[in-house]
C-alpha positions in Angstrom: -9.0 -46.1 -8.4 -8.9 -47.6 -4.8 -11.0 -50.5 -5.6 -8.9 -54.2 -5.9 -8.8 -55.7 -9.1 -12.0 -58.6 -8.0 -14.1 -55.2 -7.7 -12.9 -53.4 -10.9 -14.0 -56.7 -13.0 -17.3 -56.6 -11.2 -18.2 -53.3 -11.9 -16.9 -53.7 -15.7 -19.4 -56.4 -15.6 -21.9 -54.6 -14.4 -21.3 -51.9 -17.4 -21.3 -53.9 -20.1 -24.8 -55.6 -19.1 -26.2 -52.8 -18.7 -25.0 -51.1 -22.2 -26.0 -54.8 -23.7 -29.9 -54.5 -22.6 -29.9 -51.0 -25.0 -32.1 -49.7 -22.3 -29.9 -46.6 -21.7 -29.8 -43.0 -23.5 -27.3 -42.4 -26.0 -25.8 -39.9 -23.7 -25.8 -42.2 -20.7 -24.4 -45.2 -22.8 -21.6 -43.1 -24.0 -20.9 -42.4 -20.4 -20.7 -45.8 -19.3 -18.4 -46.8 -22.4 -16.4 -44.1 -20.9 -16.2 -45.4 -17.5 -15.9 -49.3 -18.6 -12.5 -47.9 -21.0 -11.4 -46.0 -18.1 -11.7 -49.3 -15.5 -10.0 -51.7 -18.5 -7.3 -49.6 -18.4 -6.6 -50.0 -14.7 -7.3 -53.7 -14.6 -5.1 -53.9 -17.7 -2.2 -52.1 -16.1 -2.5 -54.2 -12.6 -2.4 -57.5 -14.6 0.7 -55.3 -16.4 2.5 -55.1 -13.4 1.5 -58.8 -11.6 3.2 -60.1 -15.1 6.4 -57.9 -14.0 6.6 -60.0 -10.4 5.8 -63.7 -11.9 9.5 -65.5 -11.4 9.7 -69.3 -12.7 11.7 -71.7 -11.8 13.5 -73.2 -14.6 15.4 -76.8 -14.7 18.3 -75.8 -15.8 21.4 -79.0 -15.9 19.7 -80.6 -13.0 19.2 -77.1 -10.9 16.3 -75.3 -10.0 17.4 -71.7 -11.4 15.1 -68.7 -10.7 13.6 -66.7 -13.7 11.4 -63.6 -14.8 8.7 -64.3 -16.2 8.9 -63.8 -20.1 5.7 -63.2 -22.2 6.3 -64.2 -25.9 6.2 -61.1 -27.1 8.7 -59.4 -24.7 10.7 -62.7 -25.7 10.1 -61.8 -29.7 10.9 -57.9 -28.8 14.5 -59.1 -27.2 15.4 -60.4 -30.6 
């Protein structure tokens, strides 16, 4: 998918009202549950790899020291 992540969102938006008004076909509504998975994924994996660039800057004895950015759970999974 070319579009950025502001238009995947949108259009996931625009999936899951329309599958909420129940105005669509089974067959239809099982197509746009298939699109709306298929468009999480990608969002999910963008926001994967921003997560992957975030540094922080930690104090660290009175200096500023550059960090990755740690999630809890990758923290817990080091452990």
């Amino acid at each position: 998918m070319s579009n950025s992540f502001e238009e995947q969102m949108e259009e996931l938006e625009e999936i899951v009202e329309e599958l909420e008004k129940g105005e669509l076909s089974l067959e239809d509504s099982v197509s746009k549950f298939e699109q709306g998975i298929k468009i999480s994924k990608e969002c999910n994996k963008t926001l994967e790899e921003a997560e992957k660039k975030i540094t922080i800057l930690v104090n660290q004895d009175g200096e500023m020291k550059e960090e990755n950015f740690e999630t809890e759970e990758q923290k817990r999974r080091r452990y």
